[in-house]
Structures are given as structure tokens and as C-alpha cells.
FILUM-43015 format. One record per residue (C-alpha): residue number from 1; residue in one letter; x, y, z. Coordinates in steps of 0.5 Angstrom, whole numbers. Example, Ala and Ser with C-alpha at 12.3 -4.5 7.8 and 13.67 -1.06 7.14 Angstrom:
% residues 2
- nudo/kegu/px/py/pz
- 1/a/25/-9/16
- 2/s/27/-2/14
% end
This chain:
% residues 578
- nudo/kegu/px/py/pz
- 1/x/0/0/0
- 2/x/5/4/3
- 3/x/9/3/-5
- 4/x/2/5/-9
- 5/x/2/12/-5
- 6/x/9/13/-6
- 7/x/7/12/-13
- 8/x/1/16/-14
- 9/x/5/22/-9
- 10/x/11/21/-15
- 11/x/6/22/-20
- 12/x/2/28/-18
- 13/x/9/31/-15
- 14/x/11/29/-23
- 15/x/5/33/-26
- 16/x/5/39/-22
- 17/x/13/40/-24
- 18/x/10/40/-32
- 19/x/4/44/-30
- 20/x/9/49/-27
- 21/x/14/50/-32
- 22/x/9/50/-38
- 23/x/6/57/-34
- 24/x/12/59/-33
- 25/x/15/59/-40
- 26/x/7/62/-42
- 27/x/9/67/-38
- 28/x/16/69/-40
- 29/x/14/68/-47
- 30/x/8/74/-45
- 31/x/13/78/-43
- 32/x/17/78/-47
- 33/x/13/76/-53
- 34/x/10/82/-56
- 35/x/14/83/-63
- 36/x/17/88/-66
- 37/x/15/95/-66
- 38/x/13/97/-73
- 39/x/17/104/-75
- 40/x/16/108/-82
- 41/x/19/105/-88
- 42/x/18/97/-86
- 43/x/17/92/-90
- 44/x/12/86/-88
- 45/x/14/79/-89
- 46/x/10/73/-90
- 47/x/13/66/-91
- 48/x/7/62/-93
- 49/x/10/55/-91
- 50/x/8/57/-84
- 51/x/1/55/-82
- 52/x/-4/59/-83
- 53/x/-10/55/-81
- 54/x/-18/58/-81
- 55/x/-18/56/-74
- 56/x/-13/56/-68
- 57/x/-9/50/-65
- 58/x/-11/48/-58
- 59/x/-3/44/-58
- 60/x/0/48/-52
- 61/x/7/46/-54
- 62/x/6/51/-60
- 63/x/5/55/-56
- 64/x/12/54/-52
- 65/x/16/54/-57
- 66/x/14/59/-62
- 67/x/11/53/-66
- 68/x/4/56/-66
- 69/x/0/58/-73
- 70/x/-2/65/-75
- 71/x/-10/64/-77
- 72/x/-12/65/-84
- 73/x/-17/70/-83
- 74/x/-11/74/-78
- 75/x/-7/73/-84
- 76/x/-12/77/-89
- 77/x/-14/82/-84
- 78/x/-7/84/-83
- 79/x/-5/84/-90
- 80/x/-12/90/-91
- 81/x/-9/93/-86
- 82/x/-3/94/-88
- 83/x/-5/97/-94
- 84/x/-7/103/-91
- 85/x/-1/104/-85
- 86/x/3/110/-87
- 87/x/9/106/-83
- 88/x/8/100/-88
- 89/x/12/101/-95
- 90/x/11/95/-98
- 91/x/11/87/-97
- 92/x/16/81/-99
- 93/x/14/75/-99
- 94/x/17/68/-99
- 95/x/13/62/-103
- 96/x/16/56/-104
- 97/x/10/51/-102
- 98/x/4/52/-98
- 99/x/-1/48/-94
- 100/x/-7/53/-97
- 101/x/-11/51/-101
- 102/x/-13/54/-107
- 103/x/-19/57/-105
- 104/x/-14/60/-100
- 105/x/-10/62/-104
- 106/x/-16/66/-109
- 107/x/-17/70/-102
- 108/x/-10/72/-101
- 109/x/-9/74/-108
- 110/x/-15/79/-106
- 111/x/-12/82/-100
- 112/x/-6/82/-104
- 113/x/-9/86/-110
- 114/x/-13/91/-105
- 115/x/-5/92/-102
- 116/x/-3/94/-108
- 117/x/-8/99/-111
- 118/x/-6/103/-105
- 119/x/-1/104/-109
- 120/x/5/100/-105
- 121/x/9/94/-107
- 122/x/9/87/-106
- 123/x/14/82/-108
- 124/x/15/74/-108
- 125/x/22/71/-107
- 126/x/21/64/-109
- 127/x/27/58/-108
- 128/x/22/54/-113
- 129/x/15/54/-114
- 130/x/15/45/-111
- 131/x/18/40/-111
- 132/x/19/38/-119
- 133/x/12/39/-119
- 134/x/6/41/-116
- 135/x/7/48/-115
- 136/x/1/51/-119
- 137/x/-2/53/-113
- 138/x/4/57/-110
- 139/x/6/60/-116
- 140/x/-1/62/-118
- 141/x/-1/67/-112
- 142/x/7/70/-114
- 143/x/2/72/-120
- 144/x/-1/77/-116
- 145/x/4/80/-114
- 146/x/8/86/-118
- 147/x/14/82/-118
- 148/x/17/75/-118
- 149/x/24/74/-116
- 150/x/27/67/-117
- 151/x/34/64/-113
- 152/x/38/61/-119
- 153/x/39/53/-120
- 154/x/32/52/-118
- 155/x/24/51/-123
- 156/x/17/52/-123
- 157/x/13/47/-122
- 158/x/7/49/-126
- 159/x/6/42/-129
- 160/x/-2/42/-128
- 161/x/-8/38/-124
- 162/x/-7/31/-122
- 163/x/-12/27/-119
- 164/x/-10/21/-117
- 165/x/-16/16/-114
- 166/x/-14/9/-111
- 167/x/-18/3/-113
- 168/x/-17/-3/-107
- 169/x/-22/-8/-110
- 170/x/-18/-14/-111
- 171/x/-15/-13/-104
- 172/x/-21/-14/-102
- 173/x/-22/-19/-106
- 174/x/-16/-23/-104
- 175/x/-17/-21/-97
- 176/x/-24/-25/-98
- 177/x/-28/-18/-95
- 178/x/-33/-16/-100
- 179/x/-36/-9/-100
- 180/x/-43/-8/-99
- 181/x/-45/0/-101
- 182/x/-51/2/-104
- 183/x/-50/11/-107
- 184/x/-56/16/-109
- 185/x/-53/16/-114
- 186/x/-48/15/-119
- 187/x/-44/20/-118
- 188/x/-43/20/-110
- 189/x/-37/16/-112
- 190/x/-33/15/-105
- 191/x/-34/8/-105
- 192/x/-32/6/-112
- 193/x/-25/6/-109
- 194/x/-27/-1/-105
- 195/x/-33/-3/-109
- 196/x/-29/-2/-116
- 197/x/-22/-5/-119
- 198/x/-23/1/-124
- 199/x/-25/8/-126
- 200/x/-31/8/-129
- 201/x/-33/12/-135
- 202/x/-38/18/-132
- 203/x/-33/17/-126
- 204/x/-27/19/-131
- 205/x/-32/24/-135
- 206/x/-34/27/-128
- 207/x/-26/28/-125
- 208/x/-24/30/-132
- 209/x/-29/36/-130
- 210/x/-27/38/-125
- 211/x/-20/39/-126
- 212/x/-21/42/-132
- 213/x/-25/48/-129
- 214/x/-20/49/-123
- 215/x/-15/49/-129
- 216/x/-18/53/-133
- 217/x/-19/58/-127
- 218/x/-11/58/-126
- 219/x/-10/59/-133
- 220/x/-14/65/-134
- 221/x/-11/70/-128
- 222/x/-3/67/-130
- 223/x/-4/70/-137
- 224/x/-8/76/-135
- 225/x/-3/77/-128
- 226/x/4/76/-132
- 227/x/1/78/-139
- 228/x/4/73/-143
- 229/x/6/72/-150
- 230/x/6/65/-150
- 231/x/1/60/-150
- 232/x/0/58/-143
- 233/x/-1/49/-145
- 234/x/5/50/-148
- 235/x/8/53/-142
- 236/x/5/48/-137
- 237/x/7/42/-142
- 238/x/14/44/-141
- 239/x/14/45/-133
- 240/x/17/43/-129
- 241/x/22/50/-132
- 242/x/28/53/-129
- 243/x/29/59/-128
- 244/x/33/62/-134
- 245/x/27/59/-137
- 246/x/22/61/-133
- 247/x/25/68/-133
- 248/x/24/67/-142
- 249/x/17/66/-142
- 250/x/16/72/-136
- 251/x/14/67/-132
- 252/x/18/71/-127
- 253/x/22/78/-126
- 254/x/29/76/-124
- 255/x/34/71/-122
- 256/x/37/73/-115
- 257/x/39/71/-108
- 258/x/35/74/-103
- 259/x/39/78/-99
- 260/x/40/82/-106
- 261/x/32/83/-107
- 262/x/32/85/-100
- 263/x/38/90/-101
- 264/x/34/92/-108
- 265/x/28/94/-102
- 266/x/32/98/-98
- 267/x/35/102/-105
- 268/x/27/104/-105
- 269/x/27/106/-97
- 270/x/25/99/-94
- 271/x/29/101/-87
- 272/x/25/96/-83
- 273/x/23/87/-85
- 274/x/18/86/-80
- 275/x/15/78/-79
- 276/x/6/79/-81
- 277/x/6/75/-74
- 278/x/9/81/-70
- 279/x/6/85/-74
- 280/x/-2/82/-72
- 281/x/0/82/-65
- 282/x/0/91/-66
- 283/x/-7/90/-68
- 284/x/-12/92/-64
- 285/x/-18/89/-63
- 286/x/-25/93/-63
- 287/x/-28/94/-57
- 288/x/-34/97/-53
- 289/x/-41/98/-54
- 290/x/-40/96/-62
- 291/x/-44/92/-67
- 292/x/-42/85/-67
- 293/x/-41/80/-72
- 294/x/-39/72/-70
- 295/x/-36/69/-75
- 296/x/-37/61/-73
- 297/x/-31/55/-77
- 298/x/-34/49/-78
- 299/x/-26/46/-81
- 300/x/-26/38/-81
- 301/x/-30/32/-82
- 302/x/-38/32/-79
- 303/x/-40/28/-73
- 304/x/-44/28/-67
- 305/x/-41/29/-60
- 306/x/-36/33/-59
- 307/x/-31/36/-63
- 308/x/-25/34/-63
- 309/x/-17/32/-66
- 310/x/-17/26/-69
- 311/x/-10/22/-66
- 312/x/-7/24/-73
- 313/x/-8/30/-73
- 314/x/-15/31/-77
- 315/x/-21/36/-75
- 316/x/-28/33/-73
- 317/x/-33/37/-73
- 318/x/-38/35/-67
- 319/x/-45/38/-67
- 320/x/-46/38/-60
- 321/x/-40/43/-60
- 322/x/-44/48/-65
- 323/x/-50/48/-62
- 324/x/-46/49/-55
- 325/x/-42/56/-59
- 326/x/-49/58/-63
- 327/x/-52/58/-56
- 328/x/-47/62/-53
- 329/x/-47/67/-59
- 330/x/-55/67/-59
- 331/x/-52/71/-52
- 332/x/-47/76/-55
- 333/x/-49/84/-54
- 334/x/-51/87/-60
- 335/x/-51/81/-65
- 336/x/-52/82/-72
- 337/x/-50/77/-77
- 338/x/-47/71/-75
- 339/x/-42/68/-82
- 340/x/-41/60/-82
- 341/x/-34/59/-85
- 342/x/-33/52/-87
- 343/x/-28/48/-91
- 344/x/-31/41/-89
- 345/x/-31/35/-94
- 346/x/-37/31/-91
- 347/x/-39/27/-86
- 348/x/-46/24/-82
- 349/x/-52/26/-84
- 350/x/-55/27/-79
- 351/x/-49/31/-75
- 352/x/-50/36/-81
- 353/x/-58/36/-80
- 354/x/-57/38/-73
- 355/x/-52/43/-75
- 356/x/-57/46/-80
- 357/x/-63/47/-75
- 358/x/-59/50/-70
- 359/x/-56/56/-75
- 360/x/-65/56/-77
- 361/x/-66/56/-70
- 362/x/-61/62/-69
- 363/x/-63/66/-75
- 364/x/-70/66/-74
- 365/x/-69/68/-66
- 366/x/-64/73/-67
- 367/x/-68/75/-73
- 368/x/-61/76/-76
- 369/x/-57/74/-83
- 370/x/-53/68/-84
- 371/x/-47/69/-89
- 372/x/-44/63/-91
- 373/x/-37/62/-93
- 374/x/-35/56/-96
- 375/x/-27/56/-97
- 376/x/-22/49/-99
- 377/x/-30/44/-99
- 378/x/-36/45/-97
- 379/x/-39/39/-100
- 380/x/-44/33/-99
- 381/x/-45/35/-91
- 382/x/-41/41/-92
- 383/x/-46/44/-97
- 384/x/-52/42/-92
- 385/x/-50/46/-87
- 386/x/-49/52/-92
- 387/x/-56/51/-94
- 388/x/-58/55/-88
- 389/x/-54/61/-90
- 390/x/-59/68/-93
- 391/x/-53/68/-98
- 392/x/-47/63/-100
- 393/x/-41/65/-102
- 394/x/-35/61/-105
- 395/x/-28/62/-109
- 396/x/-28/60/-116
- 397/x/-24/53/-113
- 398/x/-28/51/-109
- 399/x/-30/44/-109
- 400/x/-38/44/-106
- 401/x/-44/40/-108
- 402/x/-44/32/-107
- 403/x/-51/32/-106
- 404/x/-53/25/-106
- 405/x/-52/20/-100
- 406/x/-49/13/-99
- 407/x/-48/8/-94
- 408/x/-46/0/-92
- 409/x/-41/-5/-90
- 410/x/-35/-9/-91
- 411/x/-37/-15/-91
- 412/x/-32/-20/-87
- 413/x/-35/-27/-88
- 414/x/-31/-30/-93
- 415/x/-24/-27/-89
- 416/x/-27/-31/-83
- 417/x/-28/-37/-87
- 418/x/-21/-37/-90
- 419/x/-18/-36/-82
- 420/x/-22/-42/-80
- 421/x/-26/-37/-75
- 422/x/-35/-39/-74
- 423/x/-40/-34/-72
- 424/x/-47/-36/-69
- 425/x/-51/-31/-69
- 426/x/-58/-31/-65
- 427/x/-63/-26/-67
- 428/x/-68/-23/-62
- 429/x/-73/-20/-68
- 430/x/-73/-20/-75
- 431/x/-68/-15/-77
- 432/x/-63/-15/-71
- 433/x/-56/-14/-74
- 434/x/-58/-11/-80
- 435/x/-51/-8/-79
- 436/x/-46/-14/-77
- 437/x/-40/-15/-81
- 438/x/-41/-22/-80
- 439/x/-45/-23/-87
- 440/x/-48/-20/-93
- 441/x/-55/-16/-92
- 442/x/-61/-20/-93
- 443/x/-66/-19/-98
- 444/x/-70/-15/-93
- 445/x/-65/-12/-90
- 446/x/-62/-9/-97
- 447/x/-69/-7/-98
- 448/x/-70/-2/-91
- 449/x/-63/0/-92
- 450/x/-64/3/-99
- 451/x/-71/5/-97
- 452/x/-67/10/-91
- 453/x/-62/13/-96
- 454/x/-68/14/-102
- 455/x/-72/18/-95
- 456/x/-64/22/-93
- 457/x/-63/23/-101
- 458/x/-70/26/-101
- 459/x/-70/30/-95
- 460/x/-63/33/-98
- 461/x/-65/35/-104
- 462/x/-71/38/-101
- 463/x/-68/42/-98
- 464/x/-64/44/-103
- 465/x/-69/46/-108
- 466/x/-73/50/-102
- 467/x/-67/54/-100
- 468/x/-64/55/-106
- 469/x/-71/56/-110
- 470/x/-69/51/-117
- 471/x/-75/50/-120
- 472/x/-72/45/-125
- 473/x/-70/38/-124
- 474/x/-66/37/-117
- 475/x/-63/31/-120
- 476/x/-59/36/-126
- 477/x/-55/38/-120
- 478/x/-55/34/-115
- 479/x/-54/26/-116
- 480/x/-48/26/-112
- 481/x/-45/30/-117
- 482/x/-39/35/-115
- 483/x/-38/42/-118
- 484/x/-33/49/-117
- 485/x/-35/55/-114
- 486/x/-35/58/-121
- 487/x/-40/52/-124
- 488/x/-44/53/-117
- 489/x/-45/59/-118
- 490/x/-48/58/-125
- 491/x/-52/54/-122
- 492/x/-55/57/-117
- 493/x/-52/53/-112
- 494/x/-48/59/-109
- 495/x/-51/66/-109
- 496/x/-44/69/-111
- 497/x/-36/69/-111
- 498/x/-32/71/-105
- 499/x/-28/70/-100
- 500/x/-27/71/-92
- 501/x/-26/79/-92
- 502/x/-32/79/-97
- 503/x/-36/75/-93
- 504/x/-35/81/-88
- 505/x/-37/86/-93
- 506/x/-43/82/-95
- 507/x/-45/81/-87
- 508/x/-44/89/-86
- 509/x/-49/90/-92
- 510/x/-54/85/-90
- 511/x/-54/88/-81
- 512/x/-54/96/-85
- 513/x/-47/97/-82
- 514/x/-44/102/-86
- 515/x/-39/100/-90
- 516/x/-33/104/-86
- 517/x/-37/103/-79
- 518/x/-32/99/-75
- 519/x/-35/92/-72
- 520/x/-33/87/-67
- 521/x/-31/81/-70
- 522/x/-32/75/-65
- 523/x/-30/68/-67
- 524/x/-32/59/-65
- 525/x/-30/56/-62
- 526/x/-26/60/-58
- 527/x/-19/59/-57
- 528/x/-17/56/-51
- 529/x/-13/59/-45
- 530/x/-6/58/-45
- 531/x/-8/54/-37
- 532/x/-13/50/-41
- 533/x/-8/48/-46
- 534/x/-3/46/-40
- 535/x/-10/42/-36
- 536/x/-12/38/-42
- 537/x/-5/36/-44
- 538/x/-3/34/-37
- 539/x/-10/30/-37
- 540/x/-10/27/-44
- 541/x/-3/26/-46
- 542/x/-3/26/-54
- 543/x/3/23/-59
- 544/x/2/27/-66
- 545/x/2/21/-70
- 546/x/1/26/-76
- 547/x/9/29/-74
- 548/x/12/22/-74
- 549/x/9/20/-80
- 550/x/11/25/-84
- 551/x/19/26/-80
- 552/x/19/19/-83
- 553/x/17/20/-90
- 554/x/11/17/-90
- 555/x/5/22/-94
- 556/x/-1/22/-89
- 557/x/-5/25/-95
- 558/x/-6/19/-97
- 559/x/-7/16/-91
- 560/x/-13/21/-90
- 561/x/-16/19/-96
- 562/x/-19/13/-93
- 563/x/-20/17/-87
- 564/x/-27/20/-89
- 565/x/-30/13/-90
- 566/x/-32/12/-84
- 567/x/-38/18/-84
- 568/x/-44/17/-87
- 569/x/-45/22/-93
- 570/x/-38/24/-96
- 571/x/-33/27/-101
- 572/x/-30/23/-106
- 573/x/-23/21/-104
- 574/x/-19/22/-109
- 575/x/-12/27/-108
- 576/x/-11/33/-112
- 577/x/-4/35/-113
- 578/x/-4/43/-115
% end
């Protein structure tokens, strides 16, 4: 006993020694954390390989150890402000590869565009635009900016759009697991990569789509941004490109190092480099007896329960968590809009169902507009969520839609029967174990699944003819079918094209705040405390699984991919390399 006490005595002693040294580096690094101060003629800075997530991290070592990431919409809001700063000359920005998604990418180009028409420069300075490919997405945004800087010996990845789909049917088949799925309908095609051993035609036809658009996209603006002479298929076809001939075609302004750009800017009055982190710490929120608006993420998979951070790092949305924040929100003073921002693939239906009546309830109470941002996806239960919004907004690149259904189960008998294991099953009702992996469905079984997917296919698609008045055929956009932002919006699927600042500028206009009128910006979830962060590490001790992979060289993109397979109604996997 007396060694059990010593245990636990050792244990607490051992907690209570990380807890105090966690508040004591929290402290020093708020001390003395406060960046640097903004002088005349400063230069903003911007590494975009840093992490720039629309929500922030509730990892207390990041915040120990600096590691911590800027939020996307600080970013923006950083760049709009400096746009106006008298202090501020210019920026510099870094791009190598990035973690934004396209569709980020697009709302950054905005801010960027809105910096330059204030008649100050913004520059880039890549040491190659990805790794022998894959780059199109970075060297996308250098387009945006006045000049284009290269080190020598390094390439432009401009190569074009690959989606690359995995098809594991004959391993199944080998491994004697059959996959038993059923979809509304022949686009909702996630479950073709178990249930098929190859693409299928319309499959083909439907990415074949998509990725033009996208690519169409990117092709129109790096023509129109850099003015090229060349034909741009040409230019694509024969990327990867070096510098030297990146520089031929305009792709880029120069071949330089770095330190000589930054002496070129300082020949052109930059006196001070300050980092956009430090200098979004020097922003002063709006306080007082303002007008507010919340701005709501939904970032990651739908669920029920409670939200949370899958072991490898992937965001789950849980419902009972929004509806926790709406109701907080429906109690903020002088509430008048509330934006939904979303970049979510998917998920359970009935998660995203009660999401949606919850943002409903808020709206009709409050008698407030609901904006809804959609970013990187907002597809399948991602759209349905945006349904509750007056107005819907989304980049041209953004993957929304999949309005359709599928369901089922792997079916594991043949596997047992390789191994020698029997299963008896004793039946207390006539459709008990409907769901059991342990054999096929029978045929009344597969008759009330398929009638519960017909009523979810049914009610989706209601809801979307109703909130989005189409009087024509659903099925014309729906079918499980995936679409751009710009095809969308011709559609009618989303009201227009924006991103998270035109969202702002759309919600001032729908509340009658004038334009130029000052704001409270509140944002869900709310970040944690740096005492919460510390408690509940010292409670849940989690390994970053999604860092040891990836130091191992292991791609956990594609580990992900079959991630989304376990919610009820979900994006396709397939992996678009930009």
C-alpha cells in the first residue's frame, strides 16, 4: 500500500512540476513575446510555409515553443490593414510550397490585390515553385503580386492538375472482404474505390470536369496577371521549368538571391523586415458597445458528439459542440450577423442535419443574416450545413456540391472462413444485426437500407430545392455530383463569389452596418487559454502521430484519404495534386 502511495505521491509531484513549468515558459513568452515594433518605411514579410489554419491550434507546445500558427483570417486581415498603414512600405513574401488550399489561395490573392492598389509593392521571392512539380497552387499566388523573384538553379512546378484515385477491390477480393455500399446515385462515387477494380467511364468524365475547371481557372488569371505572349498548354507541358526559362516565357522578373532582393528594397526606402505575425499582434481588436458579428468555423469531417482532433491530426466536427457555440453566440450583446465558415469534405448526415437546424433556430430568433463562407470544400454534408445560410458565398476553386447519399458495410464472412473462425448469430427480431459485419444483407435487409437512403436522398435534396429556390430538375445538380465555386454559382447552387473578407463586407451590408463602420468580430470556437491547453495535456497525453509519420516520409495525405470513409455521407477520396 505504502508503495502504491509513493506511486500516486510521485505521479502528482511529476504533473504538478510540468504544470508549473508549462505557466512559467507561458508567462515569459508573454513578457517578452510581444514582437516588434512597427517603425516608417517597414516591410511586412510573409513565409507562406508556415501554418495558416482558418481556426486555431489548441496544442499547448506550440505555443511554448513558437511553433504556434497564424489563423487564415488574421493573415487576411493583416495584409487589408497594412494596405492602409502609413508606416508600412511594402511586402515580401516568401513561396516555396504551401498548405493553403486553393480556394485560400484565391482570398489571399484578393487581400494582396487590395495592398497594391494602395499604390504600395508587393514582391515574392521563391526558391522554386514545388518539388519538381506540384507548384501550381503557389506559383498561382506570385502572380498576384507586382514582381516575381527566383534563387538560380531552382524550377517552376507549373505542371497542371493531377487526381489520382485509389481502387483496392482486388485486395479486398484476395483478403475475402466484400464491399457491400448502395449510393443515391451514380455520382456519389467515394465507395467505388472498394466496390471497383477500375475508374468507370462517367467517373472519369465527372473528374475529367473537375479538374479542367479548376485548371481553366489558374490558366485565365496567370495569363491575365503576367501577360503572356506564350501559349500557356505549351508553358504547362513543358514544366517543370528552371529559372532561366521561366524568366524567357515571363514567368517570373528576375534571378536573384534573397539577400540581394532585400537590398534592392531597402535601395527603395525599406528601412525595417518586420514578420506579418508580429505585426498582427500590434492590431488592435475593436472593443466597446460595438456592432458584432460571430464568425462560426466548421473546419474538418461532420460528426456527432463533441469536436475533436483525431490522433493523426485531422479536425472532426462535432454537433453537439456547434450547437454549444450558437447558443453562446445567440447570448452576445449587440449581435448582427453571424458567418458560417466551412471547409469540410463531409460527414454524418444526421450531425450535419442538426447543425443546420441549429444555425435555422439562431436565425429565426435572433432575426439576424446568416453568411456562409464555403473555403477549400463544403461538399456533401458540407453543403448542407451551408444551406441555412441567406446568402452563400465560395472561391472559384472551391469543391462543393455532392448532393447524394451512400451507405453500407464490409462484409467480412469470406475472411472468417479463410481463417477458420464461425460465427452463430442469435436473432431477437427479425432485422437484428442489420449492420453486423459478419455476413451480407439479406434481402429485406438491403430493401429498408436502400428505402432509409432513398428518405435521406429525399430530404437532402428538398432542402436544397427549397433554400435555393430550383424550380428545375434536382437530380440536373444533384446525383452525388461535385461542382467548382464558379460552376456553382451558375447553378445556382451558391449566390456568389468571395472569400472570407467579402464575407465580412456582405454581412455588414445584409445587418445595415455602413461599409466603413467599425465592427466586433467574435470568432467559434473560441480559442483556449494557455491554462486550458496546459490541463488538458496534463489529462490526455497525446502523441502527434500526423508528425511521426510525416518525419518518417510517410505522405499521410493518403492516409487521410480512407480516413473519410467511416461518416455516413462524404466526399469522394481522391487526391488533387496543385
Amino acid at each position: 500500500m505504502k508503495t502504491i502511495c509513493k506511486l500516486i505521491k510521485a505521479t502528482c509531484t511529476a504533473l504538478g512540476a510540468i504544470l508549473l513549468f508549462c505557466i512559467v515558459i507561458g508567462t515569459v513568452f508573454g513578457m517578452y513575446g510581444g514582437g516588434t515594433a512597427i517603425q516608417p518605411h517597414s516591410v511586412i514579410t510573409v513565409d507562406f510555409s508556415h501554418n495558416f489554419g482558418e481556426q486555431a491550434t489548441d496544442n499547448v507546445w506550440d505555443d511554448i515553443i513558437g511553433r504556434k500558427g497564424m489563423r487564415f483570417a488574421d493573415l487576411l486581415k493583416s495584409i487589408e490593414i497594412a494596405a492602409t498603414d502609413k508606416r508600412v512600405d511594402g511586402i515580401i513574401a516568401r513561396l516555396d510550397v504551401s498548405d493553403l488550399e486553393l480556394a485560400q489561395i484565391q482570398d489571399v490573392a484578393r487581400a494582396i490585390t487590395t495592398f497594391r492598389k494602395s499604390g504600395k509593392k508587393a514582391y515574392v521571392f521563391s526558391q522554386g515553385f514545388g518539388p519538381l512539380g506540384q507548384g501550381n497552387r503557389e506559383y498561382y499566388l506570385a502572380t498576384f503580386f507586382d514582381k516575381i523573384y527566383m534563387q538560380p538553379h531552382t524550377t517552376i512546378g507549373l505542371t497542371g492538375i493531377g487526381i489520382e484515385l485509389p481502387f483496392a477491390r482486388s485486395i479486398l477480393d484476395k483478403l475475402g472482404v466484400y464491399p457491400e455500399f448502395y449510393t443515391r446515385y451514380e455520382y456519389k462515387t467515394a465507395m467505388m474505390s472498394f466496390t471497383d477494380e477500375h475508374i468507370s467511364e462517367s467517373y472519369m468524365a465527372e473528374m475529367s470536369r473537375l479538374g479542367n475547371s479548376l485548371m481553366n481557372d489558374l490558366k485565365k488569371d496567370i495569363v491575365n496577371n503576367r501577360k503572356l505572349t506564350a501559349d500557356i498548354d505549351t508553358i504547362i507541358d513543358e514544366a517543370p521549368l528552371n529559372a532561366e526559362k521561366g524568366k524567357e516565357y515571363n514567368l517570373i522578373d528576375d534571378i536573384i538571391y534573397l539577400p540581394e532582393l532585400e537590398a534592392l528594397m531597402k535601395k527603395d526606402s525599406a528601412e525595417k523586415f518586420i514578420a506579418v505575425e508580429d505585426y498582427a499582434t500590434q492590431i488592435q481588436p475593436n472593443e466597446g458597445e460595438l456592432p458584432t458579428i460571430a464568425v462560426l468555423n466548421l473546419i474538418g469531417l461532420i460528426n456527432s458528439g463533441e469536436s475533436s482532433t483525431d490522433i493523426d491530426g485531422q479536425a472532426v466536427i462535432g454537433s453537439q459542440s456547434v450547437a454549444a457555440d450558437l447558443a453562446e453566440i445567440e447570448e452576445l450583446d449587440n449581435l448582427k450577423a453571424l458567418i458560417v465558415r466551412i471547409d469540410s469534405p463531409g460527414g454524418s448526415y444526421n450531425a450535419a442535419d442538426e447543425i443546420y437546424n441549429a444555425l435555422q433556430y439562431l436565425k429565426n430568433k435572433k432575426k439576424i443574416p446568416v453568411i456562409v463562407s464555403q473555403s477549400g470544400y463544403a461538399a456533401s454534408g458540407g453543403y448542407f450545413v451551408s444551406l441555412a445560410g441567406d446568402v452563400i458565398m465560395a472561391e472559384p476553386t472551391t469543391i462543393t456540391g455532392s448532393i447524394g447519399v451512400l451507405g453500407g458495410k464490409f462484409v467480412l464472412q469470406d475472411m472468417w472462413n479463410k481463417i477458420g473462425l464461425n460465427w452463430t448469430e442469435i436473432k431477437i427480431g427479425k432485422n437484428a444485426g442489420i449492420l453486423s459485419i459478419n455476413r451480407p444483407f439479406s434481402a429485406d435487409e438491403k430493401r429498408i437500407f436502400n428505402q432509409s437512403l432513398d428518405e435521406v436522398y429525399k430530404d437532402f435534396t428538398a432542402k436544397v430545392a427549397a433554400n435555393r429556390h430550383l424550380t428545375a430538375d434536382i437530380n440536373k445538380v444533384a446525383r452525388g455530383r461535385v461542382w467548382t465555386g464558379s460552376e456553382a454559382l451558375e447553378l445556382g447552387l451558391v449566390d456568389k463569389l468571395g472569400g472570407y473578407s467579402t464575407a465580412i463586407g456582405e454581412a455588414k451590408n445584409k445587418a445595415g452596418i455602413k461599409p466603413n463602420e467599425q465592427i466586433k468580430i467574435i470568432t467559434y470556437p473560441r480559442e483556449k487559454s494557455f491554462s486550458e491547453k496546459v490541463r488538458e495535456m496534463v489529462m490526455q497525453s497525446k502523441v502527434d502521430t500526423a508528425d511521426i509519420l510525416t518525419q518518417s516520409g510517410v505522405d499521410i495525405r493518403y492516409l487521410k484519404l480512407f480516413k473519410r470513409l467511416q461518416y455516413d455521407t462524404v466526399l469522394l477520396p481522391f487526391m488533387l495534386n496543385i
